[in-house]
C-alpha positions in Angstrom: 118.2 100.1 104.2 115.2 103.0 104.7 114.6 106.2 105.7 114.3 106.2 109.7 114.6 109.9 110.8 113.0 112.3 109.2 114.2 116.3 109.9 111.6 118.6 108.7 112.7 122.5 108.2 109.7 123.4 106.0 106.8 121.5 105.2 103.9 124.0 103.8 102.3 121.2 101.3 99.1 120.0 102.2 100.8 117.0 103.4 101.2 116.7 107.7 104.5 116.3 108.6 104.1 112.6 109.7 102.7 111.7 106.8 105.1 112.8 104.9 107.6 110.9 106.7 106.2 108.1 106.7 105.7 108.3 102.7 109.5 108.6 102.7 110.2 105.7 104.9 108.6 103.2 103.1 110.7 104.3 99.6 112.6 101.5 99.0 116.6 102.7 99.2 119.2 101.0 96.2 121.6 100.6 98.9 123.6 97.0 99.6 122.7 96.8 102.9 125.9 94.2 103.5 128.2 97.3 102.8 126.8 99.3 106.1 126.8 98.1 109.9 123.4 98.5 112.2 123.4 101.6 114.2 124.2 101.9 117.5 121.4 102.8 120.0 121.7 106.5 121.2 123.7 107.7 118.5 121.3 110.5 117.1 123.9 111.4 114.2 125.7 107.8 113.0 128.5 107.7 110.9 129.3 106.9 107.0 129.9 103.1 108.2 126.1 103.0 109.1 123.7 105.9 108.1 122.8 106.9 104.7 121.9 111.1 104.6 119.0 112.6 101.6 118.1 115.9 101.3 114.9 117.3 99.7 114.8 120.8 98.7 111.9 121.9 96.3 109.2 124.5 96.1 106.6 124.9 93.3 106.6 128.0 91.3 104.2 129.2 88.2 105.5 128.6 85.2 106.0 132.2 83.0 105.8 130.0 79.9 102.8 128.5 79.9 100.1 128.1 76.9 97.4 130.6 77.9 94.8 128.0 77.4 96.4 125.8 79.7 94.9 123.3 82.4 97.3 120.7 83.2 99.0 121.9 86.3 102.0 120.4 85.0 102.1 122.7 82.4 101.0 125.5 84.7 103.6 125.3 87.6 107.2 124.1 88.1 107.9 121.3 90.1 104.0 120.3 90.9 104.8 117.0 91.4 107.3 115.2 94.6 109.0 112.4 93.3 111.8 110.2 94.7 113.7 112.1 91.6 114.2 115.2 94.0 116.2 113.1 96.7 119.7 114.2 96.5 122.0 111.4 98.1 124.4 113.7 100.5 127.6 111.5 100.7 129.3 111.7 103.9 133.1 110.5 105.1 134.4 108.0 102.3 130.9 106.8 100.8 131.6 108.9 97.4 134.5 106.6 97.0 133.0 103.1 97.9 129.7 103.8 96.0 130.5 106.1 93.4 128.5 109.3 92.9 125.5 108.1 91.4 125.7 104.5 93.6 123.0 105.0 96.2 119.4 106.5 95.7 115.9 105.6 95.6 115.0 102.3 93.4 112.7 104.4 91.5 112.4 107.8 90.7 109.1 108.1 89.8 107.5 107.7 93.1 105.2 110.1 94.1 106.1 112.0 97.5 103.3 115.4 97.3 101.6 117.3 95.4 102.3 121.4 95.4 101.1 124.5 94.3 102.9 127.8 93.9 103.9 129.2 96.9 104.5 125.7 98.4 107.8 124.1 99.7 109.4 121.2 101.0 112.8 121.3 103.0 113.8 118.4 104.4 116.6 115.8 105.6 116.8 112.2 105.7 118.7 109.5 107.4 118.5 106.2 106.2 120.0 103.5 108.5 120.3 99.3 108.4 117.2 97.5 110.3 115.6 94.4 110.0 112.0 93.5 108.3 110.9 91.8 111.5 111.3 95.6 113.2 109.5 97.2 109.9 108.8 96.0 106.9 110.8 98.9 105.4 113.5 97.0 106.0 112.7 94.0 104.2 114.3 93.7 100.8 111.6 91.3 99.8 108.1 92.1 98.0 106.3 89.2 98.1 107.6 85.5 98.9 105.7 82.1 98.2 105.8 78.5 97.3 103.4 76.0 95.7 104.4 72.4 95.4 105.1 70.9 91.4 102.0 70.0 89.9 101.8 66.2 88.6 99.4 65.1 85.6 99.1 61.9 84.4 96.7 60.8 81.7 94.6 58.0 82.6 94.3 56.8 78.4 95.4 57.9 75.4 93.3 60.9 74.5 93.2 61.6 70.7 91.1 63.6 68.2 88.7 66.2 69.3 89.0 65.4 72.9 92.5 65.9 72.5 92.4 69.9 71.2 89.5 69.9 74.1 91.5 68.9 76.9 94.5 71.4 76.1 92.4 73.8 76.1 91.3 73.2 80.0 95.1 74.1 81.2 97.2 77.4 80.8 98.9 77.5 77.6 101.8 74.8 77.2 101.0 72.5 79.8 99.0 69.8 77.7 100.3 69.7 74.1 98.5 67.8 71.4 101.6 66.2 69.2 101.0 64.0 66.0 101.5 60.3 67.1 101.1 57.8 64.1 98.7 60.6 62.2 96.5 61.2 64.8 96.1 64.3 67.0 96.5 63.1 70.2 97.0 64.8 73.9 100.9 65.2 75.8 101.7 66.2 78.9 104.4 69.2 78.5 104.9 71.3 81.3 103.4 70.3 84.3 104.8 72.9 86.2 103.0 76.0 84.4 99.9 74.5 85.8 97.8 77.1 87.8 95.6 74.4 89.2 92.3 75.9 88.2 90.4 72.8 87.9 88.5 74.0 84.6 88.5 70.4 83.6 86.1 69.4 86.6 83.6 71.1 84.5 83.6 68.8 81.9 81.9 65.4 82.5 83.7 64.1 79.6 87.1 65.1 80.4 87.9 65.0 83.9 88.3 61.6 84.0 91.1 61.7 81.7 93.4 63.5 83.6 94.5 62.1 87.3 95.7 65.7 89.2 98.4 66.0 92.0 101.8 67.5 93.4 104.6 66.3 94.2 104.9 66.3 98.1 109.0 66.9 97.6 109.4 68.9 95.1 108.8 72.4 96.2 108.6 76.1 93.9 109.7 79.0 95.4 108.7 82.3 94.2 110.5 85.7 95.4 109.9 89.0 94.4 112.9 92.0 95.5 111.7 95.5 95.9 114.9 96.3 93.7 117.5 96.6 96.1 119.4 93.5 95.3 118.4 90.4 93.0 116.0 88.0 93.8 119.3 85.3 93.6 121.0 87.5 96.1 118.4 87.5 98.6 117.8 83.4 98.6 121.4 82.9 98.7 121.8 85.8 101.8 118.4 84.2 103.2 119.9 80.7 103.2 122.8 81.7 105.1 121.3 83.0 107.8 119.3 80.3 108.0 122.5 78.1 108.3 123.9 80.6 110.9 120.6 80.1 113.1 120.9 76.4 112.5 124.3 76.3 113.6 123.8 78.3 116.9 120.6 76.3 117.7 123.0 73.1 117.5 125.6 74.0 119.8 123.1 75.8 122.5 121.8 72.3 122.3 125.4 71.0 122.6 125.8 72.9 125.4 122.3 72.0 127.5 123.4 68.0 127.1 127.2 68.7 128.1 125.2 70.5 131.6 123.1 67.9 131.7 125.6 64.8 132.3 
């Protein structure tokens, strides 16, 4: 879910208008996006079943009670600062009761919008409607997403004593451990997969022969990072099943080009 149209009543901030709208769209929206439909092409207005409606109403003021030795314009004017904070979620139809009246809103609300000064106001409505991130990436409910494959270490000999300490200290904390083996200090492999990689011991003409570096071709770490609007879980499970779905379709289209065929 994100902010798609953008109806602007008053806008005397230093901001243009299409700026501004495009600062809004790209707030990410705490909305379950499985609870709304897409909208329909044409439809200028939607409905509770697929648009989401904000309003933002603010205008900066001096403030009568301020120190008279002071600077900040925080302290100076009211409302100075735009955040997400001044977004009021305008329920319409039934949403109030599916989502409560506190249930959808901006993920944060301390993200900046504008800056004003006394005098100027903001008056503004907002749609916010289902899309997909290959449309705009305002749509995507993921941050960043990556993989690396499992790093594999393997010591070549026993490496004890000085060399030991030495060695652990070539690799992020906790990957190489040095243990006490018969009483002598000597050098573990821990946690391979805490490995960055750096290939610090290269530097080391004494020490990079002790260690043999690779991955694990099969074994494969995926790292995904949500915006906030649902859990990183969420998203891999909901990613997977589309991927399924696509699968699924791809088969039978195939299904269907060899029944044609013969």
């Amino acid at each position: 879910m994100a902010i798609e149209k953008v109806y602007i009543f008053n806008n005397t901030s230093i901001i243009q208008d299409e700026v501004l709208a495009h600062r809004l769209g790209l707030i990410p929206i705490k909305a379950d996006p499985r609870m709304f439909e897409y909208k329909q092409e044409g439809d200028e207005n939607g409905s509770p079943e697929d648009t989401v409606e904000f309003q933002l109403k603010i205008k900066c003021t001096k403030n009568p009670n301020a120190p008279k030795d002071a600077t900040d314009p925080d302290e100076l004017y009211r409302h100075t600062k735009v955040t997400t904070e001044h977004l009021k979620w305008i329920p319409t139809g039934n949403q109030s009761d599916l989502f409560g009246t506190d249930g959808i809103g901006p993920v944060e609300r301390d993200i900046l919008i504008a800056k004003l000064r006394p005098g100027q106001e903001i008056d503004l409505k907002c749609l916010c409607v289902k899309g997909l991130g290959k449309d705009h990436a305002k749509f995507s409910p993921v941050a960043t997403a990556s993989y690396r494959l499992l790093p594999e270490l393997t010591l070549t000999k026993p490496v004890e004593g000085e060399l030991a300490e030495r060695l652990a200290k070539c690799f992020p904390q906790g990957v190489i451990e040095v243990k006490e083996v018969n009483g002598t200090k000597t050098a573990v492999v821990a946690h391979p997969r805490r490995d960055t990689c750096s290939r610090e011991i290269l530097r080391h003409e004494d020490l990079k022969d002790l260690v043999k570096m690779s991955r694990v071709r099969d074994h494969f770490i995926f790292s995904v990072e949500s915006t906030g609007v649902l859990p990183p879980e969420t998203l891999v499970s909901e990613a997977i099943k589309i991927l399924m779905s696509k699968c699924k379709q791809f088969s039978s289209e195939l299904g269907q080009i060899d029944a044609q065929q013969t």
